[in-house]
Structures are given as structure tokens and as C-alpha cells.
C-alpha positions as CSV (number, residue, x, y, z in Angstrom):
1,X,50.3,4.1,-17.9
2,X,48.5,2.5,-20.8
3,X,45.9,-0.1,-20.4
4,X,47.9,-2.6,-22.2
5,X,50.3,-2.7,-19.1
6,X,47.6,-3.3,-16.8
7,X,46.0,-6.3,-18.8
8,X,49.8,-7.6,-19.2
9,X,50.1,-7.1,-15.1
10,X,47.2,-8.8,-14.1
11,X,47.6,-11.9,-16.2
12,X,51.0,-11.9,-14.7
13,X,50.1,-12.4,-11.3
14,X,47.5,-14.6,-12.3
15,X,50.1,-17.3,-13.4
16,X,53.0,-15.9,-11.6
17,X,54.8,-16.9,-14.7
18,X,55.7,-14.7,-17.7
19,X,55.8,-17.6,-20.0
20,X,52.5,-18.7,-19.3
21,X,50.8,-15.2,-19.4
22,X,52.7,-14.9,-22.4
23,X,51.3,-18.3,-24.0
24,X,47.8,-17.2,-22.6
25,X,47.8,-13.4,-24.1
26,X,49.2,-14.8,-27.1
27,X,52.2,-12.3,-27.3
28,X,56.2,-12.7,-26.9
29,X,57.7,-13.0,-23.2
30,X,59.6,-10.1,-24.0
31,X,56.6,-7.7,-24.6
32,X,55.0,-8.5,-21.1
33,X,58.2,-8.8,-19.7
34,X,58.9,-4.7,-21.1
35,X,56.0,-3.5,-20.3
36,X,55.6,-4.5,-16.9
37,X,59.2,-3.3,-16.2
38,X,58.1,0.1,-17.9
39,X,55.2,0.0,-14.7
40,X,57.2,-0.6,-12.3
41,X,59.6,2.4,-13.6
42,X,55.9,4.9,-13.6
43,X,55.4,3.6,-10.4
44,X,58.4,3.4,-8.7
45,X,58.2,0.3,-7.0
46,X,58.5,-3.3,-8.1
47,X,55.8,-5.2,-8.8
48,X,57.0,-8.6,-8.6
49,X,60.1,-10.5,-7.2
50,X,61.4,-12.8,-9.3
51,X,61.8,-16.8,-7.7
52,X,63.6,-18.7,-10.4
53,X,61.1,-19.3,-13.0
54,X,58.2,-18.2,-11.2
55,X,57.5,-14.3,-9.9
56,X,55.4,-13.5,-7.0
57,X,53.8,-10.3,-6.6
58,X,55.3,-7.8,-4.1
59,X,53.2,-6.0,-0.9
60,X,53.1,-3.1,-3.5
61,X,52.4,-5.3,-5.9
62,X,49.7,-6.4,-4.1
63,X,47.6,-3.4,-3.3
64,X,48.1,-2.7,-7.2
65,X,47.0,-5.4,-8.3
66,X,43.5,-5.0,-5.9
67,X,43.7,-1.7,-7.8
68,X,44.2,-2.5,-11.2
69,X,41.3,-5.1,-11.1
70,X,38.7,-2.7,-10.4
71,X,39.9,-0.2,-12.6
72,X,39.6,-3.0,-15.3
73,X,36.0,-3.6,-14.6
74,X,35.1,-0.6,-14.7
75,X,36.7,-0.2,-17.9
76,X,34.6,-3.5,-19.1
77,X,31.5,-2.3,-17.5
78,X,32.3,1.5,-19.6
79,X,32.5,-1.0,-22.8
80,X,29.4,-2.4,-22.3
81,X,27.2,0.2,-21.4
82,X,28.8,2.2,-24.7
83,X,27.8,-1.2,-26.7
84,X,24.5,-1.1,-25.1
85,X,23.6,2.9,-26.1
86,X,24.5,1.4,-29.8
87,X,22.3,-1.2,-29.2
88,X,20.2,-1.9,-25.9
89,X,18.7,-5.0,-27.1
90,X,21.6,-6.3,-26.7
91,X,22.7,-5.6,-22.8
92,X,23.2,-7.4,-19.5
93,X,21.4,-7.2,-16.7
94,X,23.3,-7.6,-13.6
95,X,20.0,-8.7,-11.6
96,X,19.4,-9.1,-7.7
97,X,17.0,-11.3,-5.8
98,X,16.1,-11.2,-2.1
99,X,15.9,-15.7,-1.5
100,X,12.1,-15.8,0.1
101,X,10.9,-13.9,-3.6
102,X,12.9,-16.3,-6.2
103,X,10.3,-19.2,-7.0
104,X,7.7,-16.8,-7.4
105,X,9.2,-13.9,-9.1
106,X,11.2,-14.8,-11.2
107,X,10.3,-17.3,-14.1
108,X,7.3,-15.5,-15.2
109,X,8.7,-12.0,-15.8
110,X,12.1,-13.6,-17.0
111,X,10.3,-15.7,-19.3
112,X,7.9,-12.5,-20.4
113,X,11.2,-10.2,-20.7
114,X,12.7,-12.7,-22.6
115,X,10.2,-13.2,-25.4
116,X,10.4,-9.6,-25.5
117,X,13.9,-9.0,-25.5
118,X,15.9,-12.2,-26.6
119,X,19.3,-10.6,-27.0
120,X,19.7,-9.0,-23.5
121,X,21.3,-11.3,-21.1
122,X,21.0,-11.9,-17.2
123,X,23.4,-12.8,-14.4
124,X,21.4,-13.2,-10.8
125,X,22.8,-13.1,-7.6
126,X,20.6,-14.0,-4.9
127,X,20.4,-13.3,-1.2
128,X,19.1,-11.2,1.7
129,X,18.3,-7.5,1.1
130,X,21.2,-6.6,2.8
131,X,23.4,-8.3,1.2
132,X,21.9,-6.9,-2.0
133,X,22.1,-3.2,-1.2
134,X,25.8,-4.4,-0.7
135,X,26.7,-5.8,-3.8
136,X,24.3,-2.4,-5.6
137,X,26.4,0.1,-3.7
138,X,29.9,-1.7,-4.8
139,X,28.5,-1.4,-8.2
140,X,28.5,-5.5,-8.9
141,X,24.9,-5.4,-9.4
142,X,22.6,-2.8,-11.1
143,X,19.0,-3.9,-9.6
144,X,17.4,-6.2,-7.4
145,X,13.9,-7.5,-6.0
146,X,13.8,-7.0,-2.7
147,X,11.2,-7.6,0.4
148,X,11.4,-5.4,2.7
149,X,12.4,-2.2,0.9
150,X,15.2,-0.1,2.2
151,X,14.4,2.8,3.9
152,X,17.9,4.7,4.8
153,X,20.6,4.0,2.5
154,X,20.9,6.9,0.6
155,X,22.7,5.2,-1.8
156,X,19.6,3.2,-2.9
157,X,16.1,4.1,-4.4
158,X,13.1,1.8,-4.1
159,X,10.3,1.6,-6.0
160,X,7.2,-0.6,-4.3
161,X,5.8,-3.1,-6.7
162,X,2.8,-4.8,-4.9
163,X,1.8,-6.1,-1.9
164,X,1.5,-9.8,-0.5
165,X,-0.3,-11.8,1.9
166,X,1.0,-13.6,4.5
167,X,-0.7,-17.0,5.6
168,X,0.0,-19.6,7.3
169,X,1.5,-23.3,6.2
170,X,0.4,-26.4,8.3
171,X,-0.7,-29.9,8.2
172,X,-3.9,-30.6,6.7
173,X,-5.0,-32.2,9.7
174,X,-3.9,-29.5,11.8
175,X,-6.4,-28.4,14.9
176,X,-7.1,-25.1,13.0
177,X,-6.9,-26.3,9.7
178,X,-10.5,-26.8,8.9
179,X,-11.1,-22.9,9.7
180,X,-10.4,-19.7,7.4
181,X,-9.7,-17.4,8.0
182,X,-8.0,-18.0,11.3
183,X,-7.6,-15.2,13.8
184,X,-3.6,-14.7,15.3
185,X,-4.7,-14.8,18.7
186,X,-5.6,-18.6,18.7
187,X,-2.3,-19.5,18.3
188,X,-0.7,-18.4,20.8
189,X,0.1,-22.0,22.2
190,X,1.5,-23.1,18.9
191,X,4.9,-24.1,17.6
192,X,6.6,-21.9,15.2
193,X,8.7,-22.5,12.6
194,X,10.3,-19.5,11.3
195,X,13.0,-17.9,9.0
196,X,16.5,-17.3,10.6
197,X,17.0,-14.1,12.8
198,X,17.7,-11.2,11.7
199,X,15.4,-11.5,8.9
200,X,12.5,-9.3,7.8
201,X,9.9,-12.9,7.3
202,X,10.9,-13.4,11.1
203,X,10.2,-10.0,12.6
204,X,7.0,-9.3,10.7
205,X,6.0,-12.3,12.4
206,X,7.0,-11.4,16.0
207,X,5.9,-7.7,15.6
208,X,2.1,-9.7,14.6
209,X,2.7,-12.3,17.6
210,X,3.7,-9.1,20.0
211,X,0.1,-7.4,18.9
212,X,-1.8,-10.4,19.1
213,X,-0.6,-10.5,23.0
214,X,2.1,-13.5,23.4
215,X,5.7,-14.1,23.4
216,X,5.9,-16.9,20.1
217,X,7.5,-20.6,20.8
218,X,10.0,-20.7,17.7
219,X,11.6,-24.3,17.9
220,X,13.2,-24.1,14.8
221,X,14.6,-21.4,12.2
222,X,15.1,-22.4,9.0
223,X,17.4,-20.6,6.1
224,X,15.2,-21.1,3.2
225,X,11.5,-21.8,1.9
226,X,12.1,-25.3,1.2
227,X,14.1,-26.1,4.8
228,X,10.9,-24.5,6.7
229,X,8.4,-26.6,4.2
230,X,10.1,-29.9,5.0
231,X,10.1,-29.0,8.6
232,X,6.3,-28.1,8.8
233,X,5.6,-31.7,6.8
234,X,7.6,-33.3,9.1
235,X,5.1,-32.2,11.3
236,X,7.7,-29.6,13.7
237,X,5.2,-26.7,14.1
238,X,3.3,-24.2,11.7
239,X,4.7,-21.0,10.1
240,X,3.8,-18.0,8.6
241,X,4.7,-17.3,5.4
242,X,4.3,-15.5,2.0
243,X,0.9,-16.3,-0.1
244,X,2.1,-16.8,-3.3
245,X,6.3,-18.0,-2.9
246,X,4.9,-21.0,-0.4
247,X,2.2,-22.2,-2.6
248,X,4.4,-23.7,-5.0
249,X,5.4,-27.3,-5.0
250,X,3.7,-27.7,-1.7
251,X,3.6,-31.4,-0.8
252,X,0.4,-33.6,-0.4
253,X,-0.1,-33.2,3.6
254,X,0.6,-29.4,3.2
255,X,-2.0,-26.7,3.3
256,X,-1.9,-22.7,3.8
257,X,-4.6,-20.7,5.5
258,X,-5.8,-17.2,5.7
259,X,-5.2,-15.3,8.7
260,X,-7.7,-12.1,10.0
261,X,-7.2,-9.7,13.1
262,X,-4.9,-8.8,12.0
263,X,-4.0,-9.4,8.3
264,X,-0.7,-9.2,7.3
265,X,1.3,-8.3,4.3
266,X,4.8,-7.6,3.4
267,X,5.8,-4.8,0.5
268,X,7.6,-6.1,-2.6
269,X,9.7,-4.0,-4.8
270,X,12.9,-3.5,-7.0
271,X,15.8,-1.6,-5.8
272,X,18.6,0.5,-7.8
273,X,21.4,2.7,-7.3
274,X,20.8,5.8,-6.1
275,X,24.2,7.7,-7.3
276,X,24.0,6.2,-11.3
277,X,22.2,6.2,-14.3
278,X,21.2,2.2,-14.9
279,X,22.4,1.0,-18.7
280,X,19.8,1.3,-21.0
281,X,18.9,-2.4,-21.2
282,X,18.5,-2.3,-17.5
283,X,16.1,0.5,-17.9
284,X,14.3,-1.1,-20.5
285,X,13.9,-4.2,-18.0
286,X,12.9,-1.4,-15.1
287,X,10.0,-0.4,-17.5
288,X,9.2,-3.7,-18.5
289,X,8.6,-4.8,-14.6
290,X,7.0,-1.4,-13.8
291,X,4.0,-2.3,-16.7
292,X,4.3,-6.0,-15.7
293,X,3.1,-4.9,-12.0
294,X,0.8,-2.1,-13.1
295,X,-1.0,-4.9,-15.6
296,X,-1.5,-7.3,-13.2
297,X,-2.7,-5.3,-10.6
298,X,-5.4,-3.6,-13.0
299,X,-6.2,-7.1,-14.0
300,X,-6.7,-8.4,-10.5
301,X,-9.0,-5.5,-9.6
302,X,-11.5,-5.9,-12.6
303,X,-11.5,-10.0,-11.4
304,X,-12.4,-8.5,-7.7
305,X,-15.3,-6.4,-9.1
306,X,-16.4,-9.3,-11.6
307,X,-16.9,-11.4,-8.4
């Protein structure tokens, strides 16, 4: 089985026509045509049935095909990391980001790596951290910032980058608006506006409702930073979210405030496979977000003591 015959196979069922794989491959009819028959003959099956013109791909045909995909990623992925050893500055980084962390992650470390590093390129996916531990362990991504952290998939290691605040976003002429920090407890008679169930941001806030003594009044959940902004202007309820991702672009009427007894804060860090080595551009980014962190917290400290 050469590699050529899966490349020939693939663009085959793509187009379900031999001309048109032909014309797209830029090779005679006759060589995919050979070599898919000389696959079928390893395999012992047929691949394809043929309907006129056209071909369609058998149930065998099928699951090879599912097959032969992956196998030519991995091949792609093999190419790339052996491109990157040769030269890392020149790598992609298949990056991760968990949705309530993308505004205020992202464009300042991006922009940073960037300057640094203008060759290496970056595909994002974003969603929840389950969804990114998902798409690490099938190997589509290589890292990801993530809040919370993972703590039993052994098929993912975590390193905690910094801590953030939690606050709360109201009305500026909220009742309690005029007071900071404001203690949990006093809101017990409050609406809520909070992230969907099932997310972390939603049961880091019960858990603090639950200590502060009272069962919560959620009216709404929204799916995204900007869906629970727009429904706390709109003057729905209060929420509690994360110091530094809700501060930006808030809207004129909009205000966050501290919270005491208790303060809360939620962990933020990257996560990577567990099982492989990341490519060396990826590790160069690791490193790069590891100092990043490490800089800004040493920075923030000697601001702390200055004050």
C-alpha cells in the first residue's frame, strides 16, 4: 500500500468521479483509475461501485475512507513537526481557548508572541474546557487556555498560570452599587444572571451563594460574555463574573464591584497532552506564556509593595 494510493483514494470519493480527481490531482484517469484497482486487490474488497460516470463509495469503502483520512493527517501533522525540528520559527500552533478567557487573553500575548516569532502560525478553536480536552486527546489541537483546570483526565497535564477575581457587573444605579467591596450575603434577594449550566462560571457562583446561606434566583442563563452584558444593561439582574474578561467594552450604564466574605477567584491555566511531546514551536509558545505569566506577576507584586 503506497501513500500515493491513499491520496488518489481520497480524492476519489471526494468527487465521486475519476475524471474530476484526475483534473484536480493533475494526473491521467488511467493512473488513479490503476491504482485504486491495485487497493482494492491489497485489500480485498471494492472500494467503489461504479454508477455510470459517477462511483460511489462502498460500506467498505466507507470505513476506509474514515481510515485513510486520519492516517493522512497524521502523516501531514509528521511533515510538519519534521519541518518544524529544521526550523521552529516556522511552526503552527494548533491553539485552544476556553470562550469566558478569549477577550482577555488573547490579543496581548498573541500580539507579544508574534513580534517575537513572526513566522509561526496559529489556528484557534474556542469553546468549553471540555470540549477542549476533547479535541487535545483526539490530537486536533496541541494546547489550550483553559478555566477551570482539569483535574482527572489522565490524558491531560495542566499547568496553573494565575489567579482571577471574580466581581460583580450591575447598573450604576444599582441599590448596592455605591458600596465596595460588597459582602455576598446582601444579595441574597437579588436576580441573577448567570452562564449556562453545566459551566464552571455558573457553579463557582452557586457553591459562593450555597456558603453565603441562600438558594440564588437565576432568571436568566446566558451562553457568552457579551449575551449576559446585554442582559445586565437591559437591566435583568446582576451577575458575577471574571475581573478582567468583563471589563472590557463595558457599556456606559455598566459598572463592576468588588465582592468580600468571601472573595472569590477562579484558576487560569494552559492545558497539553499528556501522552505526546508538543512540536517545538508549540513549546517555544509554552515557554513564552510561562515567562509572560511569571513577568507580570512579579511586576504586579513590586506595584503592591510600591503602594
Amino acid at each position: 500500500m503506497e501513500l500515493r494510493q491513499i491520496e488518489y483514494f481520497i480524492e476519489a470519493a471526494k468527487r465521486e468521479h475519476i475524471t474530476k480527481a484526475a483534473e484536480t490531482l493533475h494526473v491521467a484517469q488511467s493512473a488513479i483509475s490503476r491504482q485504486i484497482t491495485l487497493l482494492e486487490e491489497e485489500l480485498g474488497v471494492s472500494l467503489f461501485t461504479r454508477r455510470g460516470r459517477n462511483i460511489q463509495l462502498t460500506l467498505m469503502g466507507k470505513i476506509f475512507l474514515e481510515h485513510a483520512k486520519r492516517g493522512m493527517m497524521e502523516f501531514s501533522k509528521a511533515r510538519q513537526k519534521i519541518d518544524e525540528y529544521l526550523n521552529p520559527n516556522r511552526g503552527l500552533i494548533r491553539l485552544g481557548i476556553s470562550t469566558s478567557l478569549s477577550v482577555q487573553i488573547l490579543p496581548t500575548i498573541l500580539n507579544a508572541f508574534y513580534t517575537r516569532h513572526p513566522g509561526i502560525r496559529v489556528q484557534l478553536q474556542q469553546g468549553s474546557v471540555p470540549y477542549l480536552t476533547k479535541l487535545i486527546s483526539q490530537g486536533k489541537i496541541d494546547l489550550a487556555f483553559a478555566s477551570p483546570l482539569p483535574k482527572t483526565d489522565h490524558q491531560i497535564c495542566s499547568r496553573s498560570l494565575f489567579k482571577e477575581r471574580m466581581v460583580l457587573l450591575m447598573q450604576k444605579n444599582h441599590r448596592v452599587s455605591g458600596k465596595s467591596p460588597v459582602s455576598f450575603s446582601d444579595l441574597k434577594n437579588e436576580h441573577f444572571i448567570t452562564f449556562r449550566s453545566n459551566l464552571f462560571l455558573q457553579e463557582l457562583f452557586i457553591h459562593a451563594c450555597r456558603e453565603s446561606g441562600f438558594q440564588p434566583n437565576i432568571v436568566f442563563e446566558g451562553e457568552d460574555m457579551d449575551s449576559i452584558k446585554g442582559l445586565v444593561a437591559a437591566d435583568f439582574g446582576i451577575a458575577l463574573m471574571p475581573e478582567h474578561a468583563v471589563s472590557y467594552n463595558l457599556t456606559e450604564n455598566l459598572i463592576t464591584v468588588p465582592l468580600r466574605d468571601p472573595q472569590i477567584c477562579r484558576t487560569v491555566g494552559i492545558i497539553q497532552p499528556s501522552d505526546r511531546d508538543l512540536a517545538p514551536s508549540e513549546k517555544l509558545f509554552f515557554r513564552f506564556v510561562d515567562k509572560f505569566f511569571i513577568q507580570r506577576l512579579t511586576s504586579n507584586h513590586e506595584t503592591t509593595a510600591d503602594e
